[in-house]
N, C-alpha and C positions, 0 to 999 in steps of 0.2 A: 019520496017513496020509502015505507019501513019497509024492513029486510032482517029476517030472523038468524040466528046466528046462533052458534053455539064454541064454550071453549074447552080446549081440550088442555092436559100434558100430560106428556112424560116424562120423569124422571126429573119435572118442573123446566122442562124446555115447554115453551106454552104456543099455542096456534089458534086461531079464528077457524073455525069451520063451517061452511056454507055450504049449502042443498042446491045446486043449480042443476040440477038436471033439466030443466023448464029451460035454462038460459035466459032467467031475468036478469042477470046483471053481466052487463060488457067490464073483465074485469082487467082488459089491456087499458089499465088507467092509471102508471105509477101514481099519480099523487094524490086518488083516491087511498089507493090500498094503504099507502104509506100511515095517512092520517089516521086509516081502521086501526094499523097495527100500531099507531102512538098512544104509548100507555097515559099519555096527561090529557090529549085531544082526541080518543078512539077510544077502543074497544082494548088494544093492547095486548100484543104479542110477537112471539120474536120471527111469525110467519102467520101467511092466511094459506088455506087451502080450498079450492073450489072440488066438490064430486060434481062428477059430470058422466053422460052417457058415452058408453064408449062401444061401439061392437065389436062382439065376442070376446069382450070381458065384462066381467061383473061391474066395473065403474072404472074410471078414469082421473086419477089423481092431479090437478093444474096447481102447485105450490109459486108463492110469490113469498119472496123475503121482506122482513119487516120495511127494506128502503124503495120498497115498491118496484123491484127488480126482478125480472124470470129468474128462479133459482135452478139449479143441479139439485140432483137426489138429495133427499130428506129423512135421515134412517126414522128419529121419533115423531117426526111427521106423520112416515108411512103408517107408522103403529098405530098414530091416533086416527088416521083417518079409518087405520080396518075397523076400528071400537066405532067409528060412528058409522060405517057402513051396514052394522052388526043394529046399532041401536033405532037407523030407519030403516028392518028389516027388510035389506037388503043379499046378507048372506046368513048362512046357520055361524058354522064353527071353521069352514076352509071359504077360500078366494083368490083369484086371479085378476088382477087388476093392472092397469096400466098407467106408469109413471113416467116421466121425464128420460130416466137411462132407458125405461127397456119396463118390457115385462117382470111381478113381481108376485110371489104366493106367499100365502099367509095361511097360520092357522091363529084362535082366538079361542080365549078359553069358554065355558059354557055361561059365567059370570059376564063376562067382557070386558075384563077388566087385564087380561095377560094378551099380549101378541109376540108372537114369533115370525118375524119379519125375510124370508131371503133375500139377499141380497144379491147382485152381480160377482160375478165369479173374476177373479184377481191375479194374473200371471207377470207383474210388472212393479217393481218395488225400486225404485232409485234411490240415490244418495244426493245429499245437500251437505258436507263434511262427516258432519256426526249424525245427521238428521235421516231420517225416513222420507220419501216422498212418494206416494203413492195415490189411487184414485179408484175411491169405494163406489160409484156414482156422483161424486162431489172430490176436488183434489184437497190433499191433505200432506202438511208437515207433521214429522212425528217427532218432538226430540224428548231424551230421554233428562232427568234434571233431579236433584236432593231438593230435599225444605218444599215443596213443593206447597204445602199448607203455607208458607211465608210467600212465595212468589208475587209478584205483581203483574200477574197474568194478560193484563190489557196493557197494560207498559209494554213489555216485551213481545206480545203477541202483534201488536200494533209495528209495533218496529221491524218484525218479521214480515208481517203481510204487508206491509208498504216498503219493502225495500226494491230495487231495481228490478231483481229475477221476477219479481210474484205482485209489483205493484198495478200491472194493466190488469190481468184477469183476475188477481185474487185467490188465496190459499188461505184454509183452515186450520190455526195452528194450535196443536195440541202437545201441550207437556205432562210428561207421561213419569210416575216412581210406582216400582213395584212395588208392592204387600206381601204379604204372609200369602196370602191364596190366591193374589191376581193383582192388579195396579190396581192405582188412584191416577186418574185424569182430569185436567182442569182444560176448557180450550175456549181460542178466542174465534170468532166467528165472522165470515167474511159476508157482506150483507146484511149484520145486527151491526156489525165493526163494534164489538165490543167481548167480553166473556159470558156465555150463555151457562147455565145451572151443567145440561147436558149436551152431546151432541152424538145422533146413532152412527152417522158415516163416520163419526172421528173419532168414536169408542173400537168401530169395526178395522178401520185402517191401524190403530194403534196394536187390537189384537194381534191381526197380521202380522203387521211391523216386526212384534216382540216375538212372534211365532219363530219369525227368519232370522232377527237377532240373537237368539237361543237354540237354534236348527232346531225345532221340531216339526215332525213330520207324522202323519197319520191323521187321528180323528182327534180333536185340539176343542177343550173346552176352558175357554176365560171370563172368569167374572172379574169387573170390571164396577170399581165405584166412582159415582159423579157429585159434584156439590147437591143432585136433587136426588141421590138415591146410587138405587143397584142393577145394572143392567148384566145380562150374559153376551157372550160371542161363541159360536161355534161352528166348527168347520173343516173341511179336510184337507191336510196339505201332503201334495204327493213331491214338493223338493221342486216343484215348477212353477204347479197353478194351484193357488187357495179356488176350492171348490163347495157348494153346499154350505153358501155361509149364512146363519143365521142371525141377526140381531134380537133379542126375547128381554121382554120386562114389560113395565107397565103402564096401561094408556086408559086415565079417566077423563068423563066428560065433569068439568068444575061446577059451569052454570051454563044457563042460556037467555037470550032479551033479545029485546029489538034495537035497532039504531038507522034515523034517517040517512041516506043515500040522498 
């Protein structure tokens, strides 16, 4: 069977996207997806996402991790999927769509190439000594670290996401230094098991994070650079609950082919 396919990124976090609204393909098949998403024997990316029919929402997000695993929420995921929902005229410029955490709205710019993504609303930030731990839709370590451009991100990230606490379920760990106008993030990704360019739930939790580790409170806008670019986060914190959060930046489609199934 061919099967059309298109790829997206943002911020050079990259995805497989498929049309299945029809339900041609059964995709509870880890070790199909897995091979889609291997960059040497697939199609290659560090996730695939199926659109799907969903009622009374505009589509239905089903995201699967590059190791052929259900994944937790997808913030540059979600992005890319609004840009191709946009480009099989599916929605104008707004959308409500259904993902894995929960309901999610979007605006897209008229290009379709800008999404601003909401996310789930956040009343719960723990500590791991020095670290963040919190849970944007996806669970995530925040720690804060210097040289950050020197790290060896998958060294350490690895040894974090497989240590005792976090080695059954798996944690996102992001090391975070601020900037002049906002941090630099590098993180390692639980289900690539490796460092991705970017990551939307773990640019969003780090916002957070640094919101609480700095008390700010009110209407909070953080930009936020990734090894694939420049995302935003914005959001409201009333000292309890991070509300109205948005993740914004940028989701193109790269190319698109076919590939047998």
């Amino acid at each position: 069977m061919k099967q059309i396919f298109y790829k997206y990124q943002g911020t050079g976090n990259d995805f497989i996207l498929i049309d299945n609204r029809l339900q041609q393909i059964n995709h509870r098949q880890p070790e199909l997806i897995a091979r889609l998403c291997d960059r040497r024997f697939g199609i290659g990316g560090d996730g695939i996402m199926f659109l799907q029919v969903k009622e009374a929402f505009d589509f239905e997000m089903v995201y699967y991790n590059a190791d052929g695993k259900p994944s937790s929420m997808c913030g540059n995921g979600g992005r890319c999927i609004v840009a191709f929902a946009k480009f099989l005229g599916l929605i104008d410029q707004e959308t409500n769509f259904l993902a894995v955490d929960g309901p999610h709205y979007a605006k897209i710019s008229e290009k379709g190439d800008w999404v601003s993504l909401q996310m789930i609303d956040v009343d719960t930030i723990n500590r791991d000594r020095e670290a963040f731990v919190l849970n944007t839709g996806s669970p995530h370590y925040v720690e804060l670290v210097e040289n950050l451009e020197q790290k060896n991100v998958f060294q350490d990230g690895f040894a974090i996401r497989n240590n005792p606490v976090y080695k059954k379920d798996g944690i996102n760990i992001n090391f975070v230094e601020p900037t002049k106008d906002g941090f630099f993030v590098r993180t390692f990704e639980r289900g690539v098991e490796d460092e991705t360019y970017a990551c939307g739930t773990g640019v969003t939790a780090v916002a957070l994070a640094m919101a609480k580790h700095q008390q700010k409170t009110g209407a909070v806008f953080t930009p936020i650079k990734v090894l694939g670019g420049d995302l935003n986060v914005k959001f409201n914190y009333d000292g309890k609950t991070f509300s109205d959060i948005f993740l914004e930046g940028p989701a193109v489609q790269v190319f698109s082919g076919e590939i047998s199934i």
